[in-house]
N, C-alpha and C positions, 0 to 999 in steps of 0.2 A: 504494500500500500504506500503510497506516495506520502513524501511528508509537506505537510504545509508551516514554511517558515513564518518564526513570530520574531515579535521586535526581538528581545531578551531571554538568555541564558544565564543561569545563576552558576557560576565558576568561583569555588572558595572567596564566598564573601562578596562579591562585585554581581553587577549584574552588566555582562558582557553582550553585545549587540554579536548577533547568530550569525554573521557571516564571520566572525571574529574566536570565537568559541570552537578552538584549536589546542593540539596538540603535536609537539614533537615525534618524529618519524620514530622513533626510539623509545617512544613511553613504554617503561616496561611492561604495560597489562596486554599490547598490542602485541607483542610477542609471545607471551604465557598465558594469556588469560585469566590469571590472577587478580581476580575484582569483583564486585557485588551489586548488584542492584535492584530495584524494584519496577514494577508496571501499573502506576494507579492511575483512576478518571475521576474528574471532575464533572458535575450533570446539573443543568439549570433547574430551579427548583422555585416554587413561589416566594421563596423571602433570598431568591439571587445563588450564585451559582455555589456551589459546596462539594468538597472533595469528598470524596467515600472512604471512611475507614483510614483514614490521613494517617493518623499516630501507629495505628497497627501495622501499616506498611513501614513506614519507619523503625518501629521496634526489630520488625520484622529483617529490616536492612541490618540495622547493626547485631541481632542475632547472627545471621549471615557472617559481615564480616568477623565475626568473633571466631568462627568455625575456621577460619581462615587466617587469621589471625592477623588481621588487618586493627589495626587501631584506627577509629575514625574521629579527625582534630576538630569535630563540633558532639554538641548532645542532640539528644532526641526534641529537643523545646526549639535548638535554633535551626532543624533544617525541618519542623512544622511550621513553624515561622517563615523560613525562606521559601518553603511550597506554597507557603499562600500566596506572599506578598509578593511569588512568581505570578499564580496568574493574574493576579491583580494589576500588577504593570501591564502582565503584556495582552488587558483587558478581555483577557478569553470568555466572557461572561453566557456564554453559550456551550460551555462547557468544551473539556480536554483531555487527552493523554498526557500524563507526567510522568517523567522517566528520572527517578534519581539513580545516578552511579556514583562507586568508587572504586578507585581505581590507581595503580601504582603510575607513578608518574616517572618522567626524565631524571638520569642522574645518575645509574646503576645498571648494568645489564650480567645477565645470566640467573642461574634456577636458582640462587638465594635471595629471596623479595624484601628481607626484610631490612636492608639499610635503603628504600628507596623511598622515596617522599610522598605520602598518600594526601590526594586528592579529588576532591566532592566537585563533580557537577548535578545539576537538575532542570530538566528542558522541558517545557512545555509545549506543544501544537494540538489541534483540533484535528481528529484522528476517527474516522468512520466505523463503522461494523466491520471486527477485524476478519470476520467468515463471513460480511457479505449480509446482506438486507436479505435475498432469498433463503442462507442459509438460518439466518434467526428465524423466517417465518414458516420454511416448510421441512428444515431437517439437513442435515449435512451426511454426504457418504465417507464414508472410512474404510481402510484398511486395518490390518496387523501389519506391520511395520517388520519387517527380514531384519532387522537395527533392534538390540535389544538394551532396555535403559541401564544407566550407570548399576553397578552393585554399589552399594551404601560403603563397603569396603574397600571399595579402588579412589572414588570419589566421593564427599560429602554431598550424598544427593536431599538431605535436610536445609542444605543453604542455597539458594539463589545465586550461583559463579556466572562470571560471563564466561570465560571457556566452555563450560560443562554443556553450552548449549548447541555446539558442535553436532553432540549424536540428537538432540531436536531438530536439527536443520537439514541431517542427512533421512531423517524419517521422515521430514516434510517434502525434502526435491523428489522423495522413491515415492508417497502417496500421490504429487502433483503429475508427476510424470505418468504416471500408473493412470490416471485419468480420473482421481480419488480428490474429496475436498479435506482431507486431514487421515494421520496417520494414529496408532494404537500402538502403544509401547509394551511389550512386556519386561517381565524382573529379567533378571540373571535367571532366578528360578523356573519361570515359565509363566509367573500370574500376570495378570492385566494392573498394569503398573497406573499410567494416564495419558494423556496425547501429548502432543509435541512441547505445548504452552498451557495444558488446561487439565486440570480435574476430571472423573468420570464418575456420573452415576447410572444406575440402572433402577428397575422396576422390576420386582422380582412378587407373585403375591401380593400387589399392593403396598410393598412397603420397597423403600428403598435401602441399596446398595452401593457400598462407595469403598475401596480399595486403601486396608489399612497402607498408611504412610512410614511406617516403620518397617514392614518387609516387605515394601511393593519398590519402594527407591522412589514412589512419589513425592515431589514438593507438596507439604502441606499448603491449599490454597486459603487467601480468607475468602475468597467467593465462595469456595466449595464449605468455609465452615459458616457465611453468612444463610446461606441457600439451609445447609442443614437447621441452622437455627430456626428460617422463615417455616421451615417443611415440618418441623413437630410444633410450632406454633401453630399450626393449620391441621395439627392431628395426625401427622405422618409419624410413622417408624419409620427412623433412621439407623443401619450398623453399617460398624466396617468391619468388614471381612475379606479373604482371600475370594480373587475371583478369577477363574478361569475363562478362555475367551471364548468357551461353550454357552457358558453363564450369560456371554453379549446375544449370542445369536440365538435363543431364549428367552432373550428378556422381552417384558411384555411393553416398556418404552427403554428411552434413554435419552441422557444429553450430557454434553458436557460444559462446565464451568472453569472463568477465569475471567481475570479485570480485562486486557483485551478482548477477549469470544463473549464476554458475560455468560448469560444464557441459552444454548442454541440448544436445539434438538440434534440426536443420531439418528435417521431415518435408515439407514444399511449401515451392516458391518462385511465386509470381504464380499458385498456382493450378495447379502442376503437379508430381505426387509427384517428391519426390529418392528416388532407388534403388524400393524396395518402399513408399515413404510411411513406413515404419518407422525406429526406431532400427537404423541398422548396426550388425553386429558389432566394428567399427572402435574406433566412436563411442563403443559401450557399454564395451569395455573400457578407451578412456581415460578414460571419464567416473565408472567404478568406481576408478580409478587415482588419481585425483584425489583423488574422497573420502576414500580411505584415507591418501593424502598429507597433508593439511591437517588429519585426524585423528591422525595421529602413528602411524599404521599400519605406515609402510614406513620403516625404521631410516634407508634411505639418501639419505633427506628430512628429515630430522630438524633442518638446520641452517635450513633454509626456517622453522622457528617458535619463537618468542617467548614461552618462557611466562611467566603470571602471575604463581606461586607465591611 
């Protein structure tokens, strides 16, 4: 998806004009991969525009780095602070994607990171339906991905790395290519890990399915634990358990979650309708639930957003 440039980028404390919001050919993260970030949105809401879950991405981020062992030279208060008063300059009041990174900077080269100079940015632009306005309304096909996700042992698949997303990118050029709108990750072990960038659930019995995060190598999402929360507030069972990709072709809906994809439906898996090939009724009413959450719709979500004003 194309990016659409805004005035300002927040680079350690300044706020840098985006044509300008560079990096040396040498930063170490550009080499290694060595670095963390998050993927949040902003969504216009009756009392003006308000980030989603602002503070939990950020905790989230320096969890991350901590795994990593990144030190990062601000706290959790000043780069809520800088996310706001990012979109606030660069008047996205129609809401946006926010992208914080950190990331090893100029000064140091080779696989010891830690004498090198770590460095915060956070970007903001107005960012569409990242699967696409058809696939929110009518379901998205997928494969199982020949690309099997990180073991939790090789790489800390609990933290949000930019390297790590390498084996995302090869599972999404092998779905694209394949003729597929998103790829299915499995464990080292075999189970249904998550998709490329997104959470997965299922519809099993009526109640839903979602692939523990401790032996699956999935990143813990907060969509995926926002959605859970909306889904037993509305009288769903929710568990995680182990799920095999029999389990997907089975199941009686599906969709997957994430702050880019939010909420889409899986209408196939490898080629084989989930339920009626349509969105569930399930599906659709958390996937309305949502919207109005992050909209500022439903009062007793209201503490989930950040606004601007």
């Amino acid at each position: 998806m194309p990016l659409t440039p805004t005035d300002k980028i927040w680079m350690d404390g300044d706020f840098v004009d985006w044509a300008d919001a560079t990096v040396h050919v040498l930063t170490h993260t550009m080499h290694y991969g060595t670095g963390v970030f998050e993927g949040i949105r902003a969504y216009p809401t009756p009392n003006g525009v308000a980030v989603f879950r602002l503070r939990d991405h950020i905790k989230r981020l320096f969890a991350s780095a901590k795994v990593f062992m990144i030190d990062i030279p601000y706290t959790v208060d000043e780069l809520v602070d800088a996310t706001i008063a990012l979109v606030r300059v660069n008047g996205l009041d129609d809401g946006c994607y926010i992208r914080p990174l950190v990331y090893l900077g100029y000064g140091e080269m080779g696989l010891n990171p830690i004498p090198c100079p770590v460095k915060v940015s956070i970007a903001a632009w107005p960012w569409g339906t990242y699967l696409g306005d058809e696939g929110v309304a009518n379901g998205v096909s997928t494969k199982i991905s020949s690309w099997r996700r990180h073991d939790p042992n090789a790489v800390p698949t609990a933290a949000k790395g930019t390297g790590m997303y390498v084996n995302s990118s090869l599972a999404k050029m092998e779905a694209l290519r394949g003729g597929y709108d998103e790829a299915i990750l499995l464990s080292a072990d075999g189970n249904v890990s998550e998709c490329t960038g997104e959470n997965i659930f299922i519809v099993l019995n009526g109640h839903l399915v979602t692939p523990h995060t401790s032996d699956s190598g999935a990143l813990a999402g907060i969509t995926q634990r926002s959605v859970e929360t909306i889904a037993r507030d509305l009288g769903y069972e929710v568990v995680y358990e182990q799920m095999i990709r029999t389990d997907l072709y089975a199941a009686e809906e599906a969709f997957l979650t994430g702050t880019a994809a939010e909420v889409v439906p899986i209408r196939s898996v490898d080629d084989r309708d989930v339920g009626t090939g349509k969105p569930g009724p399930i599906t659709k009413q958390l996937q309305q639930a949502y919207f109005s959450t992050v909209r500022g719709e439903i009062d007793r979500y209201k503490d989930w957003l950040d606004y601007v004003r």
